[in-house]
N, C-alpha and C positions, 0 to 999 in steps of 0.2 A: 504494500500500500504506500502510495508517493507522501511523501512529509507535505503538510499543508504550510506553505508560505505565506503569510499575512503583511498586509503593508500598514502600519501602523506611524502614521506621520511620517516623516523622510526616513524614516527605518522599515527596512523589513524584517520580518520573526518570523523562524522557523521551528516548531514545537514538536521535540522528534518524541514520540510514545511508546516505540516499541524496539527491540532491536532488531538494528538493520543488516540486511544481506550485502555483498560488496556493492554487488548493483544498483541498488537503493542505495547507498553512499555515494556512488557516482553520479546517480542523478539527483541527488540533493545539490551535490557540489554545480553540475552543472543549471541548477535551475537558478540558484541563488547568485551566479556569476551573470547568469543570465539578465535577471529581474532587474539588476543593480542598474545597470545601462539605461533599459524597458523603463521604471519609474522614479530612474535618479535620485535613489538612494542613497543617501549619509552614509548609512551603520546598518551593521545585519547584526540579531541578536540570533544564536541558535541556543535552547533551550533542552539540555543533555536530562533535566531532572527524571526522567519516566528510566532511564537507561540505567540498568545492575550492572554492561559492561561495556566498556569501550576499548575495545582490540585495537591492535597496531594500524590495522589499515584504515578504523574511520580515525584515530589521532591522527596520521599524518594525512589523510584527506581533507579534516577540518583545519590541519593548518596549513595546508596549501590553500585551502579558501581563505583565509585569515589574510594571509601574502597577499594571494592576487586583487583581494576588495581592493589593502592598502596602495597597490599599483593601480587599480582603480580610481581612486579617491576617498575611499568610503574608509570605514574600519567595521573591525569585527569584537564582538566579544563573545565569547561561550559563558553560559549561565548554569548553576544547578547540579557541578559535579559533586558527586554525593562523595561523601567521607571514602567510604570501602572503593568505589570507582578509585577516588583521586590517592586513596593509598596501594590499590594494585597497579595503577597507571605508573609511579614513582619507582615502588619493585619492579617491572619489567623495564624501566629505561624508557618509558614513552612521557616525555619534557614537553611541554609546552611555553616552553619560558620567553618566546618573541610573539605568545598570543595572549590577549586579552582576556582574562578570565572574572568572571563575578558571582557572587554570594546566590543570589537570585534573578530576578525578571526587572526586579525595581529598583535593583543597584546597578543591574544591564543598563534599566533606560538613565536614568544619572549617567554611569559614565560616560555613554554614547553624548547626552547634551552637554556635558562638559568639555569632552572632545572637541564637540562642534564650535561650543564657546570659545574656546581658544584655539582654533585653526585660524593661522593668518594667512593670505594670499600674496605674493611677490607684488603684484599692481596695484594692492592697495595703499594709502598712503593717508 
């Protein structure tokens, strides 16, 4: 079942509920690279809380979206990694330490507007 995308002011949110096959991680990644462009988006929140585990292949697919938002313009945060995930993620070596990560949904959208509050532009003056 595809993860539902929601556009939620100049963010998009993506609320994953179950765990996913490699394929479903690929078309997460691609729909949300997607969208970014499609409704010119800021910030992607992706929302891990529903998830017991996250393997090697959706960590380094979330942070290869994480990367390409940032060469987008946008940013990313991951939200909702639960204690047991975020201590066997540590034990196997899967780091996410150049990604954005938050408490919950509402510390997501905080740091996202923060973000965006302090982005300055080279033309502006």
């Amino acid at each position: 079942m595809p993860v539902p995308i929601l556009k939620q002011g100049p963010y998009l949110v993506a609320s994953i509920q179950d765990a996913l096959s490699d394929r479903e991680v690929l078309e997460l990644q691609e729909n949300l690279l997607k969208q970014i462009g499609e409704v010119r988006a800021s910030g992607i929140i992706v929302d891990v809380t529903a998830m017991d585990v996250i393997d090697s292949f959706a960590s380094r697919s979330l942070r290869t979206v994480a990367l390409t938002t940032r060469l987008r313009g946008a940013e990313m945060v991951i939200v909702g990694i639960q204690p047991d995930v975020a201590f066997a993620m540590v034990q196997f070596g899967l780091l996410m330490d150049d990604v954005n990560t938050a408490l919950d949904l509402e510390e997501g959208l905080e740091f996202l507007d923060s973000w965006i509050a302090g982005r300055t532009f080279d033309d502006e003056e």
